[in-house]
BARODO-470730 format. One record per residue (C-alpha): y, x, z; residue in three letters. Coordinates in pm, whole numbers. Each point is the difference from the previous one (the first is absolute). Example, Ala and Ser with C-alpha at 12.3 -4.5 7.8 and 13.67 -1.06 7.14 Angstrom:
2
<pt Y="-450" X="1230" Z="780" resn="Ala"/>
<pt Y="344" X="137" Z="-66" resn="Ser"/>
//
This chain:
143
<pt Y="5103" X="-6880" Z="9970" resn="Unk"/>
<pt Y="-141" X="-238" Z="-256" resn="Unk"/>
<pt Y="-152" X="92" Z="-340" resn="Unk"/>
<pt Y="336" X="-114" Z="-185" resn="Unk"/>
<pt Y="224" X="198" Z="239" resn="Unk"/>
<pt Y="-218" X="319" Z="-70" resn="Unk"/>
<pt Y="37" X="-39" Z="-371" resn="Unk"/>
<pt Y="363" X="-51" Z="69" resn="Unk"/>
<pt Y="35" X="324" Z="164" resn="Unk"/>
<pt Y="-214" X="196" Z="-215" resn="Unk"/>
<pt Y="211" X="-85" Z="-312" resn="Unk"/>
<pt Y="342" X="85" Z="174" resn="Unk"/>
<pt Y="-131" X="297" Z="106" resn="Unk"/>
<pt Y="-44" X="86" Z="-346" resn="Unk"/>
<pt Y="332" X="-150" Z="-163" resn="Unk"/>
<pt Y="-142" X="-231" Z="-208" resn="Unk"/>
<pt Y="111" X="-361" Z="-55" resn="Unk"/>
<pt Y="-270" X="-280" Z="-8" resn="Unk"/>
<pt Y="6" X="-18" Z="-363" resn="Unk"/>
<pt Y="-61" X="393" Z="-24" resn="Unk"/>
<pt Y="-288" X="-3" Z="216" resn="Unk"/>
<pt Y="-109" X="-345" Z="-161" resn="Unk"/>
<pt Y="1" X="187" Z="-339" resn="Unk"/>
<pt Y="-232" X="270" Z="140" resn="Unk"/>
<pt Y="-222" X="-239" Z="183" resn="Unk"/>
<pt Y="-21" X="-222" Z="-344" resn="Unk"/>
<pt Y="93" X="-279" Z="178" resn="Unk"/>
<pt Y="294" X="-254" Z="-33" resn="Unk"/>
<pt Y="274" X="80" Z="242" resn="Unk"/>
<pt Y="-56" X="-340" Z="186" resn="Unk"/>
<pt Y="-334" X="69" Z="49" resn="Unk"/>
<pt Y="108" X="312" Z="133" resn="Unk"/>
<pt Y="290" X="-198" Z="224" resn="Unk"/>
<pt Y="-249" X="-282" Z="98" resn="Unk"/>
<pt Y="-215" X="328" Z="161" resn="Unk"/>
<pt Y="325" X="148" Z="200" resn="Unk"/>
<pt Y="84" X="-348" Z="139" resn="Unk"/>
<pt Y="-361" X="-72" Z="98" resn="Unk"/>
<pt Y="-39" X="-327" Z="-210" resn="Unk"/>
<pt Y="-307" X="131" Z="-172" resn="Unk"/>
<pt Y="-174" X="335" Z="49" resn="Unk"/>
<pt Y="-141" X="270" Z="-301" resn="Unk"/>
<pt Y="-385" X="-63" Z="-57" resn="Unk"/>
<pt Y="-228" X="305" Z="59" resn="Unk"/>
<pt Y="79" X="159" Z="-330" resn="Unk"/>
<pt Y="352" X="-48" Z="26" resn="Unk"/>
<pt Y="-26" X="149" Z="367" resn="Unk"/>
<pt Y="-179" X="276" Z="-101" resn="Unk"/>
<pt Y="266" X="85" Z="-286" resn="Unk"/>
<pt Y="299" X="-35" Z="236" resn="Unk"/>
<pt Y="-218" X="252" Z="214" resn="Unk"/>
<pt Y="-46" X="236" Z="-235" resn="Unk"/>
<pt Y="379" X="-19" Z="-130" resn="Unk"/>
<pt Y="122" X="84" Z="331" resn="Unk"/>
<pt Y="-304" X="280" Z="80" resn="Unk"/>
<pt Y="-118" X="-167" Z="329" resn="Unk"/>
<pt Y="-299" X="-149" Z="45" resn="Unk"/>
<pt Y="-72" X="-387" Z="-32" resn="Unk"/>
<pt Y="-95" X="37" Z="383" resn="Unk"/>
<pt Y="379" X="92" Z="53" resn="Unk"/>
<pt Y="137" X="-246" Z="-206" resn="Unk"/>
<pt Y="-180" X="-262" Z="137" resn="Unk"/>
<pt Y="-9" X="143" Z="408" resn="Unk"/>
<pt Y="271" X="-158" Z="180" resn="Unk"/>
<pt Y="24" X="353" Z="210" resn="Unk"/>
<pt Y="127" X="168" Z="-336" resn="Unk"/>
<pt Y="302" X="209" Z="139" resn="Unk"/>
<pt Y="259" X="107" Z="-290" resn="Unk"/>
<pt Y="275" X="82" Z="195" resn="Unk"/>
<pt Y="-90" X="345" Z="-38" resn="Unk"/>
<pt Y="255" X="255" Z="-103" resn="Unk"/>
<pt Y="-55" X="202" Z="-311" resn="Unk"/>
<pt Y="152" X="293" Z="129" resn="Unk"/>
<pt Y="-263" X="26" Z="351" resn="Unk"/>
<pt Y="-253" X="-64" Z="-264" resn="Unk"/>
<pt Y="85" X="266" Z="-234" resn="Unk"/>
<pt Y="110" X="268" Z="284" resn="Unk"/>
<pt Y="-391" X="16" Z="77" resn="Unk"/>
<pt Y="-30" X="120" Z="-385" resn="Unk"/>
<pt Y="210" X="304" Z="47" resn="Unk"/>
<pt Y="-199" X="286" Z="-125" resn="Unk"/>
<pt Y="-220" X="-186" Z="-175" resn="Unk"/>
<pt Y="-135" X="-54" Z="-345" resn="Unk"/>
<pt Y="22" X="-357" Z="-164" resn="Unk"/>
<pt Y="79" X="-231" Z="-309" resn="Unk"/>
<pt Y="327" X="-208" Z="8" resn="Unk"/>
<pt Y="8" X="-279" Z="-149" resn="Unk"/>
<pt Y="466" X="-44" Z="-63" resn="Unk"/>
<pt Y="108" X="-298" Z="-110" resn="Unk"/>
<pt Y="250" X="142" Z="-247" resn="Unk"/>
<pt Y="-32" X="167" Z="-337" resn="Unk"/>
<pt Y="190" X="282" Z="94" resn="Unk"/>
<pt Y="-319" X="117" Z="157" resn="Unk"/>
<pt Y="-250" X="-10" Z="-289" resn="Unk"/>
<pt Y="-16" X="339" Z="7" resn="Unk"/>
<pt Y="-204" X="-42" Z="308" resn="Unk"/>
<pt Y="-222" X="-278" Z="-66" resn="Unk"/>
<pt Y="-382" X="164" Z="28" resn="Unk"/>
<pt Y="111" X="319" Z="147" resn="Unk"/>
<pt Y="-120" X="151" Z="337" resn="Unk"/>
<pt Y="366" X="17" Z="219" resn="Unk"/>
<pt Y="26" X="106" Z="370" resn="Unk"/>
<pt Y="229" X="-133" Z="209" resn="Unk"/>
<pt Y="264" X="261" Z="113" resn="Unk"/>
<pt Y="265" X="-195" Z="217" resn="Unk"/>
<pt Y="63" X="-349" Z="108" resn="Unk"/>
<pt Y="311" X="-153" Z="121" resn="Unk"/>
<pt Y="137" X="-339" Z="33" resn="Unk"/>
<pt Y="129" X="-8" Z="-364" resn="Unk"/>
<pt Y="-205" X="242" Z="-202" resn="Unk"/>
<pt Y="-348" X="146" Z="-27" resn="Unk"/>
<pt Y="-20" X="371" Z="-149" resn="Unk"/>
<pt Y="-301" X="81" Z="-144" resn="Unk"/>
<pt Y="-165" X="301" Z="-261" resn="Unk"/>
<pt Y="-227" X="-41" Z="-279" resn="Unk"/>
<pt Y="-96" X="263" Z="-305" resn="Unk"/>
<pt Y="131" X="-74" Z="-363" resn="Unk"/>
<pt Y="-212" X="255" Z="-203" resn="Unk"/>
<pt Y="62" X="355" Z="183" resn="Unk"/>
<pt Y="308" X="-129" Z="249" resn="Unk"/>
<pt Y="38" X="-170" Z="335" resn="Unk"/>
<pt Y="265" X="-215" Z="-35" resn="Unk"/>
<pt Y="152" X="-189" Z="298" resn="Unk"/>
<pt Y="143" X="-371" Z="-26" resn="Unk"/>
<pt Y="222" X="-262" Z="237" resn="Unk"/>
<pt Y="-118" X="-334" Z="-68" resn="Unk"/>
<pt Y="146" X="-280" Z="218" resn="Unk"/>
<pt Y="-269" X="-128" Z="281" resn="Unk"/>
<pt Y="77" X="-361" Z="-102" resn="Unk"/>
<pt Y="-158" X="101" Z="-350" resn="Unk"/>
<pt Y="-351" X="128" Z="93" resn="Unk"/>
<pt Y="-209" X="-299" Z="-9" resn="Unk"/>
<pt Y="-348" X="153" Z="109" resn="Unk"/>
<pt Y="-162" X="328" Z="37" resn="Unk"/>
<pt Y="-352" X="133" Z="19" resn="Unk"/>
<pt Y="-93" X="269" Z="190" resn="Unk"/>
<pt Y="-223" X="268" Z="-126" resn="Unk"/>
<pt Y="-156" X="190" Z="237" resn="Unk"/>
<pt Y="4" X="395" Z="-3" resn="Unk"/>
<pt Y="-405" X="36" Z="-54" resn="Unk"/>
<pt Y="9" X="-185" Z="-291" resn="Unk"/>
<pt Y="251" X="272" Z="-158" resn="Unk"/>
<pt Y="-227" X="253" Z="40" resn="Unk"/>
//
């Protein structure tokens, strides 16, 4: 898969339109279409921002054995029981945004998870096409 096609996929995966993802990159969107048909390629910099806008690593952008035909949901399954940030790509969920969740249930459509507001626990559905990235946080570090 060349670097263009990887760029390609990366932004569909995310629903954005070149000139979204141009905007965010603070490039022109023909730059940003001269990259996805593989008539010119980012420099370094731009490289590294692309990277760092998707959360891989410049190694996986620019490694030809990148796989992202990964499903969200195996992914996320693994995360069951576990405590992690979302990050949701919707403003419904701003209530969420810097809180500690765990993930309660995944299916192919919906992710349940828990986080505390103040003294409650209070349980949310957020569509799996919405989470965008996670981190995981792992249980010694809560102590």
């Amino acid at each position: 898969m060349t670097l263009g096609n990887k760029i390609v996929e990366l932004r569909k995966k995310q629903n954005l339109t070149q000139e979204q993802l141009s905007e965010k990159l603070g490039v022109t969107r023909q730059t940003l279409s001269n990259w996805e048909k593989d008539i010119t390629t980012p420099d370094i910099t731009q490289a590294k921002n692309i990277a760092s806008f998707f959360k891989i690593s410049l190694d996986d952008l620019t490694d030809n054995k990148l796989e992202i035909n990964c499903s969200k949901k195996n992914i996320l399954s693994n995360l069951v029981e576990k405590n992690c940030y979302l990050d949701v790509l919707s403003d419904d969920y701003n209530e969420v945004f810097g809180k500690l969740c765990t993930i309660l249930e995944v299916n192919d459509e919906f992710v349940k998870f828990s986080f505390k507001d103040k003294n409650k626990v209070i349980e949310k559905l957020v569509d799996i096409n919405l989470i965008t990235s996670f981190r995981i946080v792992e249980s010694e570090l809560l102590k």
